[in-house]
C-alpha positions as CSV (number, residue, x, y, z in Angstrom):
1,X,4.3,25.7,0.4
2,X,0.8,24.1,-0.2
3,X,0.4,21.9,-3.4
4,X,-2.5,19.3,-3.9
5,X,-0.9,15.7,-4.8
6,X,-1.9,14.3,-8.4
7,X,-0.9,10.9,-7.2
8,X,0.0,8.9,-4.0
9,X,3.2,9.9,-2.8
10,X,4.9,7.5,0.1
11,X,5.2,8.9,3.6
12,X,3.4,11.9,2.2
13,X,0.1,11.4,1.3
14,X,-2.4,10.3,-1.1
15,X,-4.0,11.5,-4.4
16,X,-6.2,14.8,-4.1
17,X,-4.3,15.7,-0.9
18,X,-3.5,19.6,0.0
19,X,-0.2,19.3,1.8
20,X,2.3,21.3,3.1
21,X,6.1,21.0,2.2
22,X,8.8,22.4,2.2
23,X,9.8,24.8,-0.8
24,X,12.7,23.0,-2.4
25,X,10.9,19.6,-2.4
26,X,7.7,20.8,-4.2
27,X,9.6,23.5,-6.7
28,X,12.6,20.9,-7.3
29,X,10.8,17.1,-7.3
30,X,7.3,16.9,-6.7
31,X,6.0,19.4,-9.3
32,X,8.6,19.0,-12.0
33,X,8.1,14.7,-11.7
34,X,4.2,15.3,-12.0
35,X,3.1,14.0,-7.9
36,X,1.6,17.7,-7.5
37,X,0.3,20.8,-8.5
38,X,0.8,24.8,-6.5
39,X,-2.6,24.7,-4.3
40,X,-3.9,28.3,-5.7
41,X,-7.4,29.1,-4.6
42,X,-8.8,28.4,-8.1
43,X,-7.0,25.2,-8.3
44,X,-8.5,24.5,-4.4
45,X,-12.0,25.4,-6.1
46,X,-11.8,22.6,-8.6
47,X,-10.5,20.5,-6.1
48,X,-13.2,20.4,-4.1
49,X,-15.5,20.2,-7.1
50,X,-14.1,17.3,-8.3
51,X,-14.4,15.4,-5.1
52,X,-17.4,16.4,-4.1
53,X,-18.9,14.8,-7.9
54,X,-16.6,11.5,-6.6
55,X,-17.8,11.4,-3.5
56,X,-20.9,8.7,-4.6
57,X,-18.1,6.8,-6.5
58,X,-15.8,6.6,-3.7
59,X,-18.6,5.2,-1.5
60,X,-18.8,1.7,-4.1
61,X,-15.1,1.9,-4.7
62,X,-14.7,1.4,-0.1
63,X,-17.7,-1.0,-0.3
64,X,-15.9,-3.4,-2.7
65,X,-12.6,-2.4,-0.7
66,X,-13.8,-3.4,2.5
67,X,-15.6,-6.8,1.0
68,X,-11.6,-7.8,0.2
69,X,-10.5,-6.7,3.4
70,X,-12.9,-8.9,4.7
71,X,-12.1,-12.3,3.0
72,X,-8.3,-11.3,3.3
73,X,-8.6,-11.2,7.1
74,X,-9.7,-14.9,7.0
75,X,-6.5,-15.9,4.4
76,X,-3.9,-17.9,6.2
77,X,-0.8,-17.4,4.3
78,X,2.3,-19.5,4.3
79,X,4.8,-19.7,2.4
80,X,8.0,-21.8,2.0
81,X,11.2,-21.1,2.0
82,X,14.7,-22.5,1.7
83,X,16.5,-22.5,5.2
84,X,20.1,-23.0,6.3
85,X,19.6,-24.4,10.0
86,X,15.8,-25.1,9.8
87,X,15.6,-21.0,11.4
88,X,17.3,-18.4,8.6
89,X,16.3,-17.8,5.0
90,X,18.7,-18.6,2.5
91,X,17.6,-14.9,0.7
92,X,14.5,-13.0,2.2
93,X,10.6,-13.0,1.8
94,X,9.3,-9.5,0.6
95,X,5.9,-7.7,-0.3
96,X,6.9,-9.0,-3.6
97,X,6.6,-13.1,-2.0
98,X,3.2,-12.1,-0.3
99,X,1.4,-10.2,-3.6
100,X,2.3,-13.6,-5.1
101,X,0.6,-15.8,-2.6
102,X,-2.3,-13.7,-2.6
103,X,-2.7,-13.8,-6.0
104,X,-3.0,-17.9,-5.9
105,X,-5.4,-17.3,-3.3
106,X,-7.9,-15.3,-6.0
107,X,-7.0,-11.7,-4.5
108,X,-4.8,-9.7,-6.8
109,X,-3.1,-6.7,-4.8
110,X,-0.1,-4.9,-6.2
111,X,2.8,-5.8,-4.2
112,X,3.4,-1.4,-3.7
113,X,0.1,-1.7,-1.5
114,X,1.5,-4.4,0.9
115,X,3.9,-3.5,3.7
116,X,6.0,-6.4,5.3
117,X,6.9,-5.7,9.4
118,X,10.7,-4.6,9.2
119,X,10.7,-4.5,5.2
120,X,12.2,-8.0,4.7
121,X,11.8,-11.0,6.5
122,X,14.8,-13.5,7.0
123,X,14.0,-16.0,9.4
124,X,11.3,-18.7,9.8
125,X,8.7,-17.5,12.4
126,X,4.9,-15.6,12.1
127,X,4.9,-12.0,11.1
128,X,2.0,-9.6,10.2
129,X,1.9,-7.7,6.6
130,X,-0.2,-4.8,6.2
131,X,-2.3,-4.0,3.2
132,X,-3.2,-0.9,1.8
133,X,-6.7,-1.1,-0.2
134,X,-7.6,1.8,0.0
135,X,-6.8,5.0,1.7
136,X,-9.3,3.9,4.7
137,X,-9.8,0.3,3.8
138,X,-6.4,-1.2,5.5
139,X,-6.0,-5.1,6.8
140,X,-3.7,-6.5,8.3
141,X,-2.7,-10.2,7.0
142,X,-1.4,-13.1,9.1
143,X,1.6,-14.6,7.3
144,X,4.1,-17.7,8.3
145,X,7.6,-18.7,6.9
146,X,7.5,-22.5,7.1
147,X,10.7,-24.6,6.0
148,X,10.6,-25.8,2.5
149,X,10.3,-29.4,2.5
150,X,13.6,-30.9,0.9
């Protein structure tokens, strides 16, 4: 079954998206919730109007996209955390813990944009977090545990 997404759906796709799935899933969740719509040809049609009429606004919308990328690639981000033995987190740093410090940095990015490697992170060490700007705009970020200091 082809339906065209009204919003970003994880591990699916993103807004404005013709994609195929199966029937159950688009009949039972994603059209009933709201994510999508049946992909008829007239509904294609207006698609593709619509897009093409956002086309020259999606160019600004990458340029300022890829002018954060840019001074988020030179961020070094660490943040502190309790420790038991000086090596594992008493609790976890999350996507949650990164939106924050980028937020003190000046960049405001919801914390549903940022993936952390392995979801979680429990131990003191250097990891890399990915961040979603935009559906082509995407940076990876740097980030360190450190010990908190006691």
């Amino acid at each position: 079954m082809e339906i065209i997404l009204k919003q970003d759906v994880e591990a699916l796709g993103f807004k404005d998206d013709i994609v195929t799935v199966k029937n159950g899933y688009g009949r039972n969740y994603l059209i009933p919730q709201g994510f999508a719509v049946l992909a008829t040809t007239s509904a294609k049609k207006v698609l593709a109007e619509t897009l093409k009429q956002r086309a020259f606004k999606e160019e600004k919308i990458i340029k300022d996209a890829t002018k954060i990328a840019d001074a988020i690639k030179d961020l070094e981000i660490k943040i502190a955390a309790k420790t038991a033995d000086n090596t594992k987190l008493f609790g976890s740093v999350s996507n949650a813990n990164v939106s924050e410090e980028l937020a003190k940095a000046g960049h405001e990015v919801d914390k549903k944009y940022i993936k952390v490697e392995g979801g979680t992170i429990k131990r003191i060490g250097k990891y890399n977090a990915t961040i979603r700007l935009h559906r082509e705009v995407i940076v990876e970020l740097p980030i360190e545990i450190i010990a908190e200091a006691n």
